[in-house]
BALOBA-1460 file (C-alpha; in Angstrom, 3 decimals):
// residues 291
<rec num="1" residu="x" x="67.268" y="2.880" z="12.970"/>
<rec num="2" residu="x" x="70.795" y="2.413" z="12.924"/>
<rec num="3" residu="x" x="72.174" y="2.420" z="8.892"/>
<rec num="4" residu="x" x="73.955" y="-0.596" z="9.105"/>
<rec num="5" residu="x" x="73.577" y="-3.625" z="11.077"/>
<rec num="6" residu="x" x="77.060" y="-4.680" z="12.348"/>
<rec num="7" residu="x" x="75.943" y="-8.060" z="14.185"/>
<rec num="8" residu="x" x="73.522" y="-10.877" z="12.973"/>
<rec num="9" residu="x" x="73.668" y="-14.187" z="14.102"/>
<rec num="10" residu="x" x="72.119" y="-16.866" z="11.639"/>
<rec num="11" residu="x" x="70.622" y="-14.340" z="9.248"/>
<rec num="12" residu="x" x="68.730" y="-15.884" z="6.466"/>
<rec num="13" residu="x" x="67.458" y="-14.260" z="3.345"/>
<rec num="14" residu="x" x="64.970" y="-15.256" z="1.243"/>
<rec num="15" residu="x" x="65.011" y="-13.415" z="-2.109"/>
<rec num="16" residu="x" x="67.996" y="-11.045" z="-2.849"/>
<rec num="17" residu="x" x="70.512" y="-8.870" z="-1.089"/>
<rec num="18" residu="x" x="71.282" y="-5.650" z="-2.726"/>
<rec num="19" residu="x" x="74.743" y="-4.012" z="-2.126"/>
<rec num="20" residu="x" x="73.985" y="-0.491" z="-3.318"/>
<rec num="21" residu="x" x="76.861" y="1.639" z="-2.493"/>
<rec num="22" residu="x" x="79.483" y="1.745" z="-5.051"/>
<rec num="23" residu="x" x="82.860" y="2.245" z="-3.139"/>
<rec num="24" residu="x" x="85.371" y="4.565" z="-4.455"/>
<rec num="25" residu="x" x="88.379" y="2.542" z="-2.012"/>
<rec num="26" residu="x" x="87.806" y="-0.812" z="0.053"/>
<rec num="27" residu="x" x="86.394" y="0.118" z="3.216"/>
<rec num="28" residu="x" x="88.583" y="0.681" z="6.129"/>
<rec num="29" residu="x" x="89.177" y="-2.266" z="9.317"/>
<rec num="30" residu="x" x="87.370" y="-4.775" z="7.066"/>
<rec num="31" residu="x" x="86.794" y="-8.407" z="8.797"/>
<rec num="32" residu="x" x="86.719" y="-11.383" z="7.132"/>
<rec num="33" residu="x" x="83.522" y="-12.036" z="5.247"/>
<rec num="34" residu="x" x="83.096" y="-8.310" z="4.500"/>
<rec num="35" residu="x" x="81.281" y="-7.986" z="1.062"/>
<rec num="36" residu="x" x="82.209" y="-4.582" z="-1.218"/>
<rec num="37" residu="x" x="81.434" y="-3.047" z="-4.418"/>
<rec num="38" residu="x" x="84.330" y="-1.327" z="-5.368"/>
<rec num="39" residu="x" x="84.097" y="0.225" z="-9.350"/>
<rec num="40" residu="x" x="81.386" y="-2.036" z="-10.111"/>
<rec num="41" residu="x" x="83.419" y="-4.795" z="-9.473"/>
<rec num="42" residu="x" x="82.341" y="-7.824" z="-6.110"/>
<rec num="43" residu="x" x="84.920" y="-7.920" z="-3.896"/>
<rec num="44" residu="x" x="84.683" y="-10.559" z="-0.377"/>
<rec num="45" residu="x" x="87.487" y="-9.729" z="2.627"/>
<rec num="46" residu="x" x="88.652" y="-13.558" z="2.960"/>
<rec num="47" residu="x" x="91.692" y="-15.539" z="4.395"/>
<rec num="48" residu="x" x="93.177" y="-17.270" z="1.868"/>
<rec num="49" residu="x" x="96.355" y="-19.126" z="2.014"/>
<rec num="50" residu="x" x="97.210" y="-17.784" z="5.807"/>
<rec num="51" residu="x" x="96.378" y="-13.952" z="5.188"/>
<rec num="52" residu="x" x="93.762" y="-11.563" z="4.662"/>
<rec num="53" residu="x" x="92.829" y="-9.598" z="1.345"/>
<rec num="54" residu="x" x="90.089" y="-8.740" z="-0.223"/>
<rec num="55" residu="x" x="89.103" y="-11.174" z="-3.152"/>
<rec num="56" residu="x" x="87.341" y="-10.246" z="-6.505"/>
<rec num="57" residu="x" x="84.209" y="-12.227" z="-7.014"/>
<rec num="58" residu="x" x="83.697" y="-10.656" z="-10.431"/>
<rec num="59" residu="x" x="85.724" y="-7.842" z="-12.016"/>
<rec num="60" residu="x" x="83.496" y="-6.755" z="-14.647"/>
<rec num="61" residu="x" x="86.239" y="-3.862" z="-16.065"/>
<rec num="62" residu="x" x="89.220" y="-6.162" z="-16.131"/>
<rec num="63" residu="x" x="87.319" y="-8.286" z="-17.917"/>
<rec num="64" residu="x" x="88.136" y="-11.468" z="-16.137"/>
<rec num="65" residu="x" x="84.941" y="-13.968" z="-16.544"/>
<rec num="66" residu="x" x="83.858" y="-15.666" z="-19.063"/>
<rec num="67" residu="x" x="80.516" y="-17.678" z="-19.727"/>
<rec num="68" residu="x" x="80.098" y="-21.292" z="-21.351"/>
<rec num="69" residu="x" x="76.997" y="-22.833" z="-22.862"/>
<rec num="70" residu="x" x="76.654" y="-26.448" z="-23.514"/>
<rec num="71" residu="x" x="74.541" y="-26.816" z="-26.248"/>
<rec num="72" residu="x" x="75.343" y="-30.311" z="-27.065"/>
<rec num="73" residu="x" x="74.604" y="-33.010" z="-24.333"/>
<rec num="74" residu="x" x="78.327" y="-34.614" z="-23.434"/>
<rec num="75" residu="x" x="80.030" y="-36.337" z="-20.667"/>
<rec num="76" residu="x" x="83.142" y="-33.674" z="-21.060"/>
<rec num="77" residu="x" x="83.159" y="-29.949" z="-21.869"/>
<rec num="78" residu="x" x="86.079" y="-27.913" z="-22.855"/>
<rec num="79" residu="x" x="86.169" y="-24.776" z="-21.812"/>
<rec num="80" residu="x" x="87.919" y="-21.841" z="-23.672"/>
<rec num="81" residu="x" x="88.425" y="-18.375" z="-21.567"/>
<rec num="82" residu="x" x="91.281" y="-17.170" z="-22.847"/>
<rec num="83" residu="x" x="91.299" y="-15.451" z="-19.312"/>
<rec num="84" residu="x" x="95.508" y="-16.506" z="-20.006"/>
<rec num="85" residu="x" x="95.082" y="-17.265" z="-15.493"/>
<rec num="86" residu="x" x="96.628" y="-20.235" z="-13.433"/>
<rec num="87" residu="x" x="93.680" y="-19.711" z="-10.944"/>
<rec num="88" residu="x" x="90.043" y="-19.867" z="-11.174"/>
<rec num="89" residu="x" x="86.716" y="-20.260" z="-9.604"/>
<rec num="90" residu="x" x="83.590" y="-21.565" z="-11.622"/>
<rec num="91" residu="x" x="80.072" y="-22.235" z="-11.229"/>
<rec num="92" residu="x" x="77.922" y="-24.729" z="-12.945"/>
<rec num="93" residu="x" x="74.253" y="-24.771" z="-13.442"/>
<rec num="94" residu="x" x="71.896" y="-27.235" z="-15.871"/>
<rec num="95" residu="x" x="69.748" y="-26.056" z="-18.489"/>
<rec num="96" residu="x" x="67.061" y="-25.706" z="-15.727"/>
<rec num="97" residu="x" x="69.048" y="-23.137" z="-13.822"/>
<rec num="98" residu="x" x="69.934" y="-25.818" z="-10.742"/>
<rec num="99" residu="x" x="73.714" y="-26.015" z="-9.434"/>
<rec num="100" residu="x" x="75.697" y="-29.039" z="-10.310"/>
<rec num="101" residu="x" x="79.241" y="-30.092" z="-10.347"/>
<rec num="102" residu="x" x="81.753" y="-32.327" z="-12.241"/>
<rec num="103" residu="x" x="83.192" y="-35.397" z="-11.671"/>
<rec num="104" residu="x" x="86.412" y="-33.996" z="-12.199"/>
<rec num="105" residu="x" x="88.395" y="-30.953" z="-13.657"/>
<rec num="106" residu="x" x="91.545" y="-31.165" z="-15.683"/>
<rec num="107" residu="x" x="93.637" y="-27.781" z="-16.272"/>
<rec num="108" residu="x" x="95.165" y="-27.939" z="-19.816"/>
<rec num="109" residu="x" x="97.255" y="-24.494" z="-20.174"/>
<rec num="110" residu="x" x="96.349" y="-21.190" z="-19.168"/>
<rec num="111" residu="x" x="93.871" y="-20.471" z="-21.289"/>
<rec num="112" residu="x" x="91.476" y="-23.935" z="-21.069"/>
<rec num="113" residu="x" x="90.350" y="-26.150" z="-19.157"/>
<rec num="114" residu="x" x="88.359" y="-29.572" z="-19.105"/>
<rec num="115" residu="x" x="85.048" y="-30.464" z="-17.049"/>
<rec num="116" residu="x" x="84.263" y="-33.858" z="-16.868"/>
<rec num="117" residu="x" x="81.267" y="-35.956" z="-16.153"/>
<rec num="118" residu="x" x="79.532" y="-39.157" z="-15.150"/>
<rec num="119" residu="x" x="77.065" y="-38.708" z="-17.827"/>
<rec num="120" residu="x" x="75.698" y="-36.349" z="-21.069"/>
<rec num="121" residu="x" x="74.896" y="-32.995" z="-19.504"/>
<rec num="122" residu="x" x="73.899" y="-29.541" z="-20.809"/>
<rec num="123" residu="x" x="74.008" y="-26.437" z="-19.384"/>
<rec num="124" residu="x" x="76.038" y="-22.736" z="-18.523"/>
<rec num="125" residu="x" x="79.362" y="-22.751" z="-16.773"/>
<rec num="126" residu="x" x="80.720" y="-19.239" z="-15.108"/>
<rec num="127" residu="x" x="85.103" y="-18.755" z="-14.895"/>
<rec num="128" residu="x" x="86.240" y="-16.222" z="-13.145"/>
<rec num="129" residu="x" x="90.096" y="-15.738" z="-13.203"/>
<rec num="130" residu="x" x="91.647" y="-14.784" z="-9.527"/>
<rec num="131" residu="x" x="95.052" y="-14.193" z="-10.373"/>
<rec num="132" residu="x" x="94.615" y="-10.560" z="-9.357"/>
<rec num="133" residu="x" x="94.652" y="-10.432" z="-5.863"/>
<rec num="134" residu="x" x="94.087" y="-7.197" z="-4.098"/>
<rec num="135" residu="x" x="95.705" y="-7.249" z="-0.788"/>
<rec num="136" residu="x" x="94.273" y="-4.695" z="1.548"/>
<rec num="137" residu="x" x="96.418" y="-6.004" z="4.525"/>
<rec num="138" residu="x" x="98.127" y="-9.193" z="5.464"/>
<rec num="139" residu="x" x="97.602" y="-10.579" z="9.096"/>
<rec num="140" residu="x" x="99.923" y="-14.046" z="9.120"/>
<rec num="141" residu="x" x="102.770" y="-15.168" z="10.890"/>
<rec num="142" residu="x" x="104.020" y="-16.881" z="7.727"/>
<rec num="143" residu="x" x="103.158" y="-16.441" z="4.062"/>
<rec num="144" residu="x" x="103.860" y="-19.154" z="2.093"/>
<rec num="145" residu="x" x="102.703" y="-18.493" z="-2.036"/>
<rec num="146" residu="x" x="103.169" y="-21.707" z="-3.376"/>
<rec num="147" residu="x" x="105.392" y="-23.061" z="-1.396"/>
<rec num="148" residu="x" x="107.705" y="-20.835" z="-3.391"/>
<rec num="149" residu="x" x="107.993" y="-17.929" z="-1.819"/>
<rec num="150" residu="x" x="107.803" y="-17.713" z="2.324"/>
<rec num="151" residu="x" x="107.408" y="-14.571" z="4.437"/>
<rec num="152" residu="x" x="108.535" y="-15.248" z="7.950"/>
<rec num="153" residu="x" x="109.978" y="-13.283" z="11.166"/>
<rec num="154" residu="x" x="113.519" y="-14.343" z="9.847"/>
<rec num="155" residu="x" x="112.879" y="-12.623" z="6.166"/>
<rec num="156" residu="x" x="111.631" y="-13.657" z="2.320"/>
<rec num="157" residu="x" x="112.589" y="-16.780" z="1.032"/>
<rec num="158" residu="x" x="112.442" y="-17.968" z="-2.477"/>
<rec num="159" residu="x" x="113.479" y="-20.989" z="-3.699"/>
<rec num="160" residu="x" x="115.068" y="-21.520" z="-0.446"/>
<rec num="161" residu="x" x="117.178" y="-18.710" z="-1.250"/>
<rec num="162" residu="x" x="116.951" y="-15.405" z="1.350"/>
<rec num="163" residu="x" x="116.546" y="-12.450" z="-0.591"/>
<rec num="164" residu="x" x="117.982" y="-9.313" z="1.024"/>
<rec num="165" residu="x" x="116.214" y="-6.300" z="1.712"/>
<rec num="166" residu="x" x="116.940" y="-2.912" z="2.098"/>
<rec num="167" residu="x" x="119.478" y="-2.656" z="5.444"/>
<rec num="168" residu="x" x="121.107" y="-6.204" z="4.408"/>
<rec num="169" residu="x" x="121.719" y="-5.083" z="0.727"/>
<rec num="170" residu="x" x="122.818" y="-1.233" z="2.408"/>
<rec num="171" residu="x" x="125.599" y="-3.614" z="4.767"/>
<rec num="172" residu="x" x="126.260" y="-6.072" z="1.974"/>
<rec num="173" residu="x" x="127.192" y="-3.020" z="-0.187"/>
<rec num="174" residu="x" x="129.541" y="-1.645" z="2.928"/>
<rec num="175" residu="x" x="131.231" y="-4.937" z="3.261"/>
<rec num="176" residu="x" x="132.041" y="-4.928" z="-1.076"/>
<rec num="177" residu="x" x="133.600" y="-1.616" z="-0.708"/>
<rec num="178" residu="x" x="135.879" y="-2.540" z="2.310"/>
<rec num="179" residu="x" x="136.838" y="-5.406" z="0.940"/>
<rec num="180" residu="x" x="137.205" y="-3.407" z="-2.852"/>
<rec num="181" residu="x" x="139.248" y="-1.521" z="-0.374"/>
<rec num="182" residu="x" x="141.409" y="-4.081" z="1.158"/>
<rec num="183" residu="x" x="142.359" y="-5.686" z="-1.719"/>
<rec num="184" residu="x" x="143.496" y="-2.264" z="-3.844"/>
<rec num="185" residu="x" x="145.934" y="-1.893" z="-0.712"/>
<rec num="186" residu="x" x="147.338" y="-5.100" z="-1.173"/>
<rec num="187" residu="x" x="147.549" y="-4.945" z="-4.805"/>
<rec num="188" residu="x" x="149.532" y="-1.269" z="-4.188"/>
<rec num="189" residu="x" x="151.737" y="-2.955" z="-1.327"/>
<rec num="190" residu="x" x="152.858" y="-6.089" z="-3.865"/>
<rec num="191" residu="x" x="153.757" y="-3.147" z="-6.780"/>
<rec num="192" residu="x" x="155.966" y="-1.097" z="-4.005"/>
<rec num="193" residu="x" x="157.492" y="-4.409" z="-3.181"/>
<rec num="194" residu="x" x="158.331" y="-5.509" z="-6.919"/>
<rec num="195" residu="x" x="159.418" y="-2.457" z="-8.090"/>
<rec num="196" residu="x" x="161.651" y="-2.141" z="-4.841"/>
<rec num="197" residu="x" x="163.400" y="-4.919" z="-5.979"/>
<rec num="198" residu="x" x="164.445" y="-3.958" z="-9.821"/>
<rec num="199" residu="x" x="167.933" y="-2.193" z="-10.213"/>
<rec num="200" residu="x" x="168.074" y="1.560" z="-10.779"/>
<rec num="201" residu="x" x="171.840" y="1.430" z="-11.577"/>
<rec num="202" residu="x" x="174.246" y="-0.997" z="-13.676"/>
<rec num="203" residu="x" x="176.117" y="-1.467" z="-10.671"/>
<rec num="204" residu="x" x="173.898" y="-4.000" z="-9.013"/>
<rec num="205" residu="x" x="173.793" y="-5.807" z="-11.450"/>
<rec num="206" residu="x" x="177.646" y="-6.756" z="-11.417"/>
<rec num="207" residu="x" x="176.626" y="-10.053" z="-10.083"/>
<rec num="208" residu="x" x="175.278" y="-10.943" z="-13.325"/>
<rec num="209" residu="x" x="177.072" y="-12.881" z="-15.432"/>
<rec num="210" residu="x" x="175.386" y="-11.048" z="-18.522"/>
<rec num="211" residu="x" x="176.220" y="-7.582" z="-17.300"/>
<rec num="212" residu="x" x="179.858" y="-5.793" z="-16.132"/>
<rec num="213" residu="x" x="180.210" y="-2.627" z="-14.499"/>
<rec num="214" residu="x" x="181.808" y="0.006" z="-16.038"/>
<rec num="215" residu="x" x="185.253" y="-0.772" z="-13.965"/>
<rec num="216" residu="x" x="185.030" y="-4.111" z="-15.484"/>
<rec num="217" residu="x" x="184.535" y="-2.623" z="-19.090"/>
<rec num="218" residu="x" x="187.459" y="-0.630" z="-18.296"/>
<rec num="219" residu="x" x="189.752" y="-3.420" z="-17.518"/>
<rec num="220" residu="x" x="188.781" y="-5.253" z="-20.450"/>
<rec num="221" residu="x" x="189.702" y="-2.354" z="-23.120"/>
<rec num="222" residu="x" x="193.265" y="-1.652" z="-21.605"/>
<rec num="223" residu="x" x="193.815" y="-5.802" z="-21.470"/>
<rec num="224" residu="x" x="193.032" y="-5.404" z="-25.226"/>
<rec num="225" residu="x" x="195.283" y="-2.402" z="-25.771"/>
<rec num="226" residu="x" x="197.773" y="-4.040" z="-23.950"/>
<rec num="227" residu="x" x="197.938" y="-7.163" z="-25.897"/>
<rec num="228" residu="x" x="198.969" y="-5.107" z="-28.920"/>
<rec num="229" residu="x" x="202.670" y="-4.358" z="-30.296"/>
<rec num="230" residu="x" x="204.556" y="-1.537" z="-28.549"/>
<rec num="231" residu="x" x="205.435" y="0.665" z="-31.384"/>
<rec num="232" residu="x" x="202.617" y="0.971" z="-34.081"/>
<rec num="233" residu="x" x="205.153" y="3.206" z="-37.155"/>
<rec num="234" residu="x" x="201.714" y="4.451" z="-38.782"/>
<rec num="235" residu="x" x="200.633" y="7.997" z="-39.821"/>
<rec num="236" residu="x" x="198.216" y="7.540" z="-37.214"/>
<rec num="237" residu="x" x="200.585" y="7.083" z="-34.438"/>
<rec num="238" residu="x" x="202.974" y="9.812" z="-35.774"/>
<rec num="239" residu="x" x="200.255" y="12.583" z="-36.371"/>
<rec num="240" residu="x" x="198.878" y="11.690" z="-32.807"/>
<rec num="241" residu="x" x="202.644" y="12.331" z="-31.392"/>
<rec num="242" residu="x" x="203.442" y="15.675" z="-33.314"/>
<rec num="243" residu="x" x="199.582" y="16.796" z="-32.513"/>
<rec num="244" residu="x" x="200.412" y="16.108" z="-28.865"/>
<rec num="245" residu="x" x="203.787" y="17.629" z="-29.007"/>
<rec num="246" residu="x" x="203.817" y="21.679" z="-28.580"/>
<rec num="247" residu="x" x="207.172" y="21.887" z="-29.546"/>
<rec num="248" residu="x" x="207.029" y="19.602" z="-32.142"/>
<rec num="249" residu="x" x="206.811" y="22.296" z="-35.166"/>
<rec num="250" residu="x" x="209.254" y="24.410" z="-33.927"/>
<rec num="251" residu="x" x="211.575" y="21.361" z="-33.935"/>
<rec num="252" residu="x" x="210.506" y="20.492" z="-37.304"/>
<rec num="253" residu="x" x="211.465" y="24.026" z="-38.087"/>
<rec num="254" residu="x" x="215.051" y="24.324" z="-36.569"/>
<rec num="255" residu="x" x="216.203" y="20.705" z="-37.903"/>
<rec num="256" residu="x" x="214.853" y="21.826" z="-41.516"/>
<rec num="257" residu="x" x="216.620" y="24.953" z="-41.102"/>
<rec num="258" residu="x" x="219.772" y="23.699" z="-39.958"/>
<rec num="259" residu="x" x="219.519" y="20.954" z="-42.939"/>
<rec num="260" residu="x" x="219.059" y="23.447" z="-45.203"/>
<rec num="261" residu="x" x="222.176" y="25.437" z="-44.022"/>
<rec num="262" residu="x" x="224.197" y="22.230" z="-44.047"/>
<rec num="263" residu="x" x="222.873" y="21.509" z="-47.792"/>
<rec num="264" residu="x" x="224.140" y="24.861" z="-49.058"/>
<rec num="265" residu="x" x="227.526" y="24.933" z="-47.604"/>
<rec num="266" residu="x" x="228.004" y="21.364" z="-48.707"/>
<rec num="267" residu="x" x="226.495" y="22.695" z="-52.616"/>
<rec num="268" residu="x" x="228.716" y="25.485" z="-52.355"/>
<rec num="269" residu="x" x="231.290" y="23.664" z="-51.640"/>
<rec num="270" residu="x" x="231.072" y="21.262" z="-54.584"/>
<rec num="271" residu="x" x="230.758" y="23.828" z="-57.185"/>
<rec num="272" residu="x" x="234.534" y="25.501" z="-56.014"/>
<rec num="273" residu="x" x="235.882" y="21.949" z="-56.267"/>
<rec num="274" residu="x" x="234.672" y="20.927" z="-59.954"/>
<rec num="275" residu="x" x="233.659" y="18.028" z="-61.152"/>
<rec num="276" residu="x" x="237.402" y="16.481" z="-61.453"/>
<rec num="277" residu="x" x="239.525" y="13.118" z="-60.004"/>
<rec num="278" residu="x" x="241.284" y="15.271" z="-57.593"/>
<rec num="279" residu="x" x="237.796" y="16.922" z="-55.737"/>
<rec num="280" residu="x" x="235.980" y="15.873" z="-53.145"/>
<rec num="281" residu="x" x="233.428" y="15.161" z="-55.134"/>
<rec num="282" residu="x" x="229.662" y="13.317" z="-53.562"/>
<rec num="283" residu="x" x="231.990" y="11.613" z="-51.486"/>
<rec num="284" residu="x" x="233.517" y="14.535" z="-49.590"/>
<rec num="285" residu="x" x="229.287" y="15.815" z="-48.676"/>
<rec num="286" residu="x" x="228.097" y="12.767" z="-47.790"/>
<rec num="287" residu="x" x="230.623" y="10.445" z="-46.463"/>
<rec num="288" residu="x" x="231.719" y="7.518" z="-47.904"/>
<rec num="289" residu="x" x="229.089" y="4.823" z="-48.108"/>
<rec num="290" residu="x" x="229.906" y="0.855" z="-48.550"/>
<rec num="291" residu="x" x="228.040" y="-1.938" z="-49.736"/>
């Protein structure tokens, strides 16, 4: 006999089914409705939501369930399991062991929950939290988590919002550096074209009216100079002319000289005419002099 039986149709069993092979990895080409023991934990193969994974029953490691006993008759139980999920399964059973269910179920926070019903019950109530979901494959046109987040042909949505993947974030980075690109060359073209335009030399800036050119400075000075008096009789103007004369000491020298020849004879002469009415006197060296 074959050691596992691949096709049933309507099998019904009365008393228990045993699934003794612990799994060390989900088995491979599951279909859906495939039960697995994988780590001591119940896993089923389901579709849920538009794709295939496989779905923990129990996870006994993770430590994911929790168990309630009502041991108070009331029409509403609140259930702590601190499992901290947004999804959950449960199962309810009376105090004789026989399934029931609630009227209704109210989810206060992540943590609790409220069970709620038409009259005073007791009994045990199972949660299970499913927010880990192990995905063995996914086998869907579209993938829609929420509503939230889509996966179609045309990409990932969230929020509306595409969100790129690998080649469109590899081109979206290609198109910031060509346009980084772009734009440094027409930053570099504007500062070739400003500092074209600024003057290197006085000269251009002649039509200025807060700037001359150096001819212009000229013209200005010897205007001044020439607005002054002709002759200047200062030390200045004399010591400039004798520095810029060559000949000027040798001049100096021959008129002192030929003063100092005149002064003698003239001395000379005085002293052989005396100091009397009848000499020459002053008068006969220097000339007569009038008022």
């Amino acid at each position: 006999m074959n050691a596992e039986v691949r096709v049933l149709g309507g099998m019904s069993i009365m008393g228990s089914l045993v699934l003794g092979q612990d799994n060390l990895d989900f088995p491979t080409n599951p279909k859906p409705g495939t039960l697995a023991i994988k780590g001591l934990d119940l896993y089923a193969y389901l579709t849920i939501g538009g794709f295939q994974t496989w779905y923990p029953l129990i996870n006994a490691m993770k430590n994911n369930s929790h168990v309630h006993t009502q041991g108070i008759a009331s029409n509403e139980w609140i259930i702590n399991h601190n499992l901290d999920v947004t999804d959950f399964w449960y199962q309810l059973q009376d105090q004789n062991g026989q399934f029931m269910f609630p009227s209704s179920i109210v989810k206060l926070n992540t943590n609790t929950y409220k069970l709620i019903f038409t009259a005073l019950v007791l009994g045990t109530v199972i949660t299970v939290g499913t927010s880990n979901v192990v995905t063995d494959k996914v086998n869907a046109a579209v993938v829609n988590v929420g509503g939230t987040i889509v996966m179609d042909s045309t990409g990932i949505t969230v929020d509306g919002q595409y969100v790129a993947i690998g080649s469109d974030i590899t081109a979206e980075n290609a198109r910031a550096v060509a346009a980084e690109t772009a734009l440094g060359t027409a930053i570099a073209a504007i500062q070739a074209t400003l500092i074209s335009g600024i003057p290197t030399n006085v000269s251009q800036l002649t039509n200025d009216s807060n700037f001359l050119s150096e001819a212009q400075v000229d013209t200005k000075i010897q205007n001044i100079i020439g607005l002054a008096p002709a002759n200047l009789n200062t030390l200045v103007e004399i010591a400039s002319a004798l520095n810029n004369d060559a000949n000027a000491a040798a001049n100096i020298t021959t008129l002192v000289t030929t003063t100092n020849a005149l002064m003698d004879t003239r001395v000379t002469a005085l002293e052989a005419g005396g100091g009397g009415s009848g000499g020459g006197g002053m008068s006969s060296i220097f000339g007569n002099f009038s008022g």
